[in-house]
LUMDOFI-954593 format. One line per 3 residues: their letters; for each residue y, x, z of N, C-alpha, C, O, CB. Coordinates in Angstrom, 1 decimal, decimal comma. Glycine has a CB too. Layout:
# residues N
a) Y X Z Y X Z Y X Z Y X Z Y X Z; ... .
***
This chain:
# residues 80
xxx) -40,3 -33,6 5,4 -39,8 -32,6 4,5 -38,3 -32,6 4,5 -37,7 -33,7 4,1 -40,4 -32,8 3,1; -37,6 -31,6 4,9 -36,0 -31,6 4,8 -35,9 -30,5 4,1 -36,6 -29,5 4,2 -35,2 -31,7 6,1; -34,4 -30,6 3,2 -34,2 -30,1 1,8 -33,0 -28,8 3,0 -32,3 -29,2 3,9 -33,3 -31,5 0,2 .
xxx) -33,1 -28,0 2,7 -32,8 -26,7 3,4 -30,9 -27,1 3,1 -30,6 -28,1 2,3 -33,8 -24,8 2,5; -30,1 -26,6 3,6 -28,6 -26,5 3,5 -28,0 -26,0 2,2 -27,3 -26,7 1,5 -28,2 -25,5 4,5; -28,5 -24,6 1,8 -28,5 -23,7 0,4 -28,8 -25,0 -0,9 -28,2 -25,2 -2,0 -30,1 -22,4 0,6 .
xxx) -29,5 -25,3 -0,5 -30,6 -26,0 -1,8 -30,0 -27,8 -2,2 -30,4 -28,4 -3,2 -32,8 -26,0 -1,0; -29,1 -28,4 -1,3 -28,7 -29,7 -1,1 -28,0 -29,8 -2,5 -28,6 -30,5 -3,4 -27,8 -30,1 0,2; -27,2 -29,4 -2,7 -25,9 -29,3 -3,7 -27,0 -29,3 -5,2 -26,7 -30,1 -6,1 -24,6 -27,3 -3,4 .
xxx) -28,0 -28,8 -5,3 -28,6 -28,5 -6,5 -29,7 -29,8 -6,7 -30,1 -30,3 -7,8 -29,2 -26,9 -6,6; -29,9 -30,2 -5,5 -30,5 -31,5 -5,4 -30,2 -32,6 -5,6 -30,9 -33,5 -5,9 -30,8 -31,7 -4,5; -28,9 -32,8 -5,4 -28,1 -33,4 -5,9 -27,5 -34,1 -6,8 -26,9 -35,2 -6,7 -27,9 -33,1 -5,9 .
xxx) -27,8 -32,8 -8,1 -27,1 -32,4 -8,9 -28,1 -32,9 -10,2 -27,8 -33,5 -11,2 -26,8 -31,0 -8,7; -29,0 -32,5 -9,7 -30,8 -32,6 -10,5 -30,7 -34,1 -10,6 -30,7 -34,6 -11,7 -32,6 -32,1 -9,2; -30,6 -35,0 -9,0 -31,1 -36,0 -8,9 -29,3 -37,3 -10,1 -29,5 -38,2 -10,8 -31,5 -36,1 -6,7 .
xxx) -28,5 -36,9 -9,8 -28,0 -37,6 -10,8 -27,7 -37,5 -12,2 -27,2 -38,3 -13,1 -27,3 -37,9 -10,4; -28,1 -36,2 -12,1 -28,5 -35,8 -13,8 -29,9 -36,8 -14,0 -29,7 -37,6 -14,9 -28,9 -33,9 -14,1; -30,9 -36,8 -13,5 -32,0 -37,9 -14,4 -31,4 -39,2 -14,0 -31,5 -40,1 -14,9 -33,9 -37,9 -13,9 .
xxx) -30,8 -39,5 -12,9 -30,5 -40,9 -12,8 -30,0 -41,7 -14,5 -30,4 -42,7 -15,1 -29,1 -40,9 -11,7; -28,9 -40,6 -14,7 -27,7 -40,7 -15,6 -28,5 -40,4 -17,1 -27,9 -40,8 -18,1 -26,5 -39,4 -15,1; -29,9 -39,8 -17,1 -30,7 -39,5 -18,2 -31,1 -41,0 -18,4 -30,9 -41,7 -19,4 -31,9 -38,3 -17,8 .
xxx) -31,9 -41,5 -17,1 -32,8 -42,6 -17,1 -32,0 -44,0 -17,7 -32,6 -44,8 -18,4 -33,4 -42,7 -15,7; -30,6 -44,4 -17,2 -29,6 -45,1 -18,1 -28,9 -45,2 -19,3 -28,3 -46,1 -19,7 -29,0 -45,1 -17,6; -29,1 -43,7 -19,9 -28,4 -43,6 -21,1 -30,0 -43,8 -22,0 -29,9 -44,4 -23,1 -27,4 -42,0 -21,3 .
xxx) -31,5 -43,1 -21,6 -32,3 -43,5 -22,1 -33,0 -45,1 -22,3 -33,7 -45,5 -23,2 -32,9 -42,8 -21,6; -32,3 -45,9 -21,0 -32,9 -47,5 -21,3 -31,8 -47,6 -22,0 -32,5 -47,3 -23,0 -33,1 -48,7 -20,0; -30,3 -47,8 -22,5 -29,6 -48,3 -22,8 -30,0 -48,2 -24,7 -30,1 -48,9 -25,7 -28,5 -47,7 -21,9 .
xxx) -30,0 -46,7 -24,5 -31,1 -46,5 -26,5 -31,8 -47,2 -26,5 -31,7 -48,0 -27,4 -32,2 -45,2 -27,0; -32,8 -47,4 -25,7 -33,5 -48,3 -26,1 -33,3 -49,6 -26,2 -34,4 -50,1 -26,7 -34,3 -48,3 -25,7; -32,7 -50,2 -26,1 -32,4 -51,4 -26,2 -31,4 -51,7 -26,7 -31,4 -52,9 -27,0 -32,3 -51,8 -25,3 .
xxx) -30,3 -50,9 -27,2 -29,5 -51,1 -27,9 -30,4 -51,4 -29,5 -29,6 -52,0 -30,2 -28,6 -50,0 -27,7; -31,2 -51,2 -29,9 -32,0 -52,5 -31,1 -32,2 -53,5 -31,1 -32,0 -54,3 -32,0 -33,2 -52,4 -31,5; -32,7 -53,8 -30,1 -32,9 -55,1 -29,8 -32,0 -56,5 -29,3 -32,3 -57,7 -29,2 -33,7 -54,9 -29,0 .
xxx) -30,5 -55,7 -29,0 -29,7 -56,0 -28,5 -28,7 -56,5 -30,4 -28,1 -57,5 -30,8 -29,4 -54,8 -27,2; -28,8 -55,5 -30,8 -28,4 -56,0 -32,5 -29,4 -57,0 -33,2 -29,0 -57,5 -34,3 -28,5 -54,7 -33,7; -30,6 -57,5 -32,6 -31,2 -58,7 -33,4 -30,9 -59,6 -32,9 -31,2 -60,6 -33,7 -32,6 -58,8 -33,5 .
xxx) -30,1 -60,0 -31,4 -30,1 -61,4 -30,8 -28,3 -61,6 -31,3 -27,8 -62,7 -31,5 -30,5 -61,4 -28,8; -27,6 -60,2 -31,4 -26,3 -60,7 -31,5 -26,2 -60,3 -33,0 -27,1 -59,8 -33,7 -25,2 -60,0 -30,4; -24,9 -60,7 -33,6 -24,5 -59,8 -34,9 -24,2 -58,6 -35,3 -23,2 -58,2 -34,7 -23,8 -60,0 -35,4 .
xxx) -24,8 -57,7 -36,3 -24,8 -56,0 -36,1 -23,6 -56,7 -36,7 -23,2 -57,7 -37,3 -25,9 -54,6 -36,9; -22,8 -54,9 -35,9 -21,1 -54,9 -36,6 -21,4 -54,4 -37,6 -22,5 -53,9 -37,9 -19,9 -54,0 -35,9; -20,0 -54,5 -38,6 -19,8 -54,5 -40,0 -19,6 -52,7 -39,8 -19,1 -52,2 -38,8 -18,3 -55,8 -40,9 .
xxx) -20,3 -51,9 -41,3 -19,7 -50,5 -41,2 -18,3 -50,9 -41,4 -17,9 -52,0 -41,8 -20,2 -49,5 -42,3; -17,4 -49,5 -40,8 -15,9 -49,5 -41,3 -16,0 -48,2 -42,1 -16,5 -47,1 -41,7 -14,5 -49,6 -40,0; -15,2 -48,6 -43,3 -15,0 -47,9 -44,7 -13,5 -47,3 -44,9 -12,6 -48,1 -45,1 -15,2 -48,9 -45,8 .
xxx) -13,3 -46,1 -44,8 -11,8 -45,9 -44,5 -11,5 -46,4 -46,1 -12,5 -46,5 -46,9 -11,1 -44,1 -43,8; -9,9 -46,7 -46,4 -9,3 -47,7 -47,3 -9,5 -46,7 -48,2 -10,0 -45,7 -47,8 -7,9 -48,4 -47,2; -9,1 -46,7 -49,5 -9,4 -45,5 -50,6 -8,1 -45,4 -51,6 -7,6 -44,6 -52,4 -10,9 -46,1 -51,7 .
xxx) -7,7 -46,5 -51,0 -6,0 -46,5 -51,7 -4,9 -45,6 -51,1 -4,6 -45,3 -50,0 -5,3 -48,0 -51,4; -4,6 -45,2 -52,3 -3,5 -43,7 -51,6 -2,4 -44,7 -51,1 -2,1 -45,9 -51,1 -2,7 -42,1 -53,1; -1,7 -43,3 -50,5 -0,6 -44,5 -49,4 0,9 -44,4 -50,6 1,2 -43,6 -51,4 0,1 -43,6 -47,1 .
xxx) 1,3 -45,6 -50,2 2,8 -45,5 -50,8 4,0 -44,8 -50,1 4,5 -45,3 -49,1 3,3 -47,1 -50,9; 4,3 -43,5 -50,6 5,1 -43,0 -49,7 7,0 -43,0 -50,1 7,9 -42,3 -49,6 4,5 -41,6 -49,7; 7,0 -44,1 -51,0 8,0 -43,9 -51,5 9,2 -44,9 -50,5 10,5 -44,7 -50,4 7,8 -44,2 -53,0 .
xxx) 8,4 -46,0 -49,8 9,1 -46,5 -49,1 9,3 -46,1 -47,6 10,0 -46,8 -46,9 8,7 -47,6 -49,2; 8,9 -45,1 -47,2 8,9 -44,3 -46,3 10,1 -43,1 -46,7 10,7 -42,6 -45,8 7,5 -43,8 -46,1; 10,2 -42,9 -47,5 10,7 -41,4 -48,4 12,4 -41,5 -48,4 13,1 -40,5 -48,7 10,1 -41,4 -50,3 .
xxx) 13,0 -43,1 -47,8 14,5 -43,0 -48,1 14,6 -43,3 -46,2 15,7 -43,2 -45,8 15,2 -44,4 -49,5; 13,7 -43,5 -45,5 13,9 -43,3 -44,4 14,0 -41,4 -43,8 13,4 -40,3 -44,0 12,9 -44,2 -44,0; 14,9 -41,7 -43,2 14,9 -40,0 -43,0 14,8 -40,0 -41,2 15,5 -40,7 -40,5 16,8 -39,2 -43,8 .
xxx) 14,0 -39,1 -40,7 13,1 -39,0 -39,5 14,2 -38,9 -38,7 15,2 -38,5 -39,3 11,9 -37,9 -39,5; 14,3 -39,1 -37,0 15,4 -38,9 -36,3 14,8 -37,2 -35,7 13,8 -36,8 -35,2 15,8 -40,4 -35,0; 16,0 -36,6 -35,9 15,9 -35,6 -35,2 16,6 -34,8 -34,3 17,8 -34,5 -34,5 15,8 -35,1 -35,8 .
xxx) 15,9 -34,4 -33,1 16,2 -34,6 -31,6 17,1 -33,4 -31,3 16,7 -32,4 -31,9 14,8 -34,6 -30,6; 18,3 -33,1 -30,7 19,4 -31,8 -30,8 19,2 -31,5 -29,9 19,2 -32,3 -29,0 20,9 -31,8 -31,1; 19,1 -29,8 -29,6 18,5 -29,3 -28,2 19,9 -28,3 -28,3 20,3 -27,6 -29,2 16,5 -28,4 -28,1 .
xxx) 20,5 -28,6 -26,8 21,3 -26,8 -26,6 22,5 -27,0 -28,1 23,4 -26,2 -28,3 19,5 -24,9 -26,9; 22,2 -27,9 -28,7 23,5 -27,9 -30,4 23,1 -27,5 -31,4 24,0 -27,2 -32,3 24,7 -27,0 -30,4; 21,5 -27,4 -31,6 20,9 -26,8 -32,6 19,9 -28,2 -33,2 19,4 -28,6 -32,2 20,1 -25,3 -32,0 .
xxx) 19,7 -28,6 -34,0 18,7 -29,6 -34,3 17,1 -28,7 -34,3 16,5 -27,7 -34,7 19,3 -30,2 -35,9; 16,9 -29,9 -33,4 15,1 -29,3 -33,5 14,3 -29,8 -34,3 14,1 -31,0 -34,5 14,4 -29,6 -32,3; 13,5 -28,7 -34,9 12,8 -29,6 -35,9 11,6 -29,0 -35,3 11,6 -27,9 -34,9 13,1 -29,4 -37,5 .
xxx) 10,4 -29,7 -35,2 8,6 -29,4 -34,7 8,1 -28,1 -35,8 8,3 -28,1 -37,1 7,4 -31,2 -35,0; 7,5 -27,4 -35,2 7,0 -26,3 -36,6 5,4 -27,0 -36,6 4,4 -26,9 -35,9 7,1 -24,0 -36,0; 5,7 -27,7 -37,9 4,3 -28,3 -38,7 3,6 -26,7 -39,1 2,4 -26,6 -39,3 4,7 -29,5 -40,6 .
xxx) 4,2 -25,7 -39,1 3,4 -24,9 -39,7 3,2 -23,6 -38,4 4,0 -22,7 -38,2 4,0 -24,5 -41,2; 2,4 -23,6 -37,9 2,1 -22,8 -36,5 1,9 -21,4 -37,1 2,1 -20,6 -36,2 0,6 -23,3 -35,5; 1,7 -20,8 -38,5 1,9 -19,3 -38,9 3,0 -18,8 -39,2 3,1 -17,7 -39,6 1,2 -18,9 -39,7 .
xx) 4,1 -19,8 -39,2 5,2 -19,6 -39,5 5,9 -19,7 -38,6 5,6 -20,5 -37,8 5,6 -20,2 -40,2; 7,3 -18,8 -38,2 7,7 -18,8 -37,2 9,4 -18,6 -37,7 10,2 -18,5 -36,8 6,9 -17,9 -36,4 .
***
C-alpha cells in the first residue's frame, strides 16, 4: 500500500498530531502519580500587601531625548 504524492503532507500531519496527542495524554496521566512519590508544590498566593510607592516616588525615571525633544512612552494609546 503506498500513500499517493497529493495525500503525504496530510499523513504526516495526522500522524504527529496523535503521536504528540499520545505524549501529552501519558504525561496527564501520570502526572498524579508522579505528585505522590515526590512533594506536591506549594500553591503561590500573589502578596496582598499594597506596594510602597513612596520610596520609588523621589526617584524620577530617566528619560531618553530623541532629535532634542524628550521622549516620553504614551501609557495611554487613546491619547495622542
Amino acid at each position: 500500500m503506498r500513500i499517493r504524492e497529493d495525500n503525504r503532507n496530510m499523513v504526516l500531519l495526522t500522524t504527529v498530531t496523535l503521536c504528540c496527542a499520545v505524549v501529552a495524554g501519558a504525561l496527564a496521566m501520570l502526572e498524579p502519580a508522579l505528585a505522590v512519590f515526590g512533594e506536591a508544590p506549594e500553591e503561590q498566593v500573589a502578596d496582598s500587601r499594597p506596594i510602597d510607592s513612596s520610596t520609588r516616588g523621589s526617584i524620577q525615571a530617566s528619560v531618553r531625548v530623541v532629535g532634542g525633544a524628550p521622549f516620553v512612552p504614551n501609557v495611554n494609546p487613546r491619547q495622542r
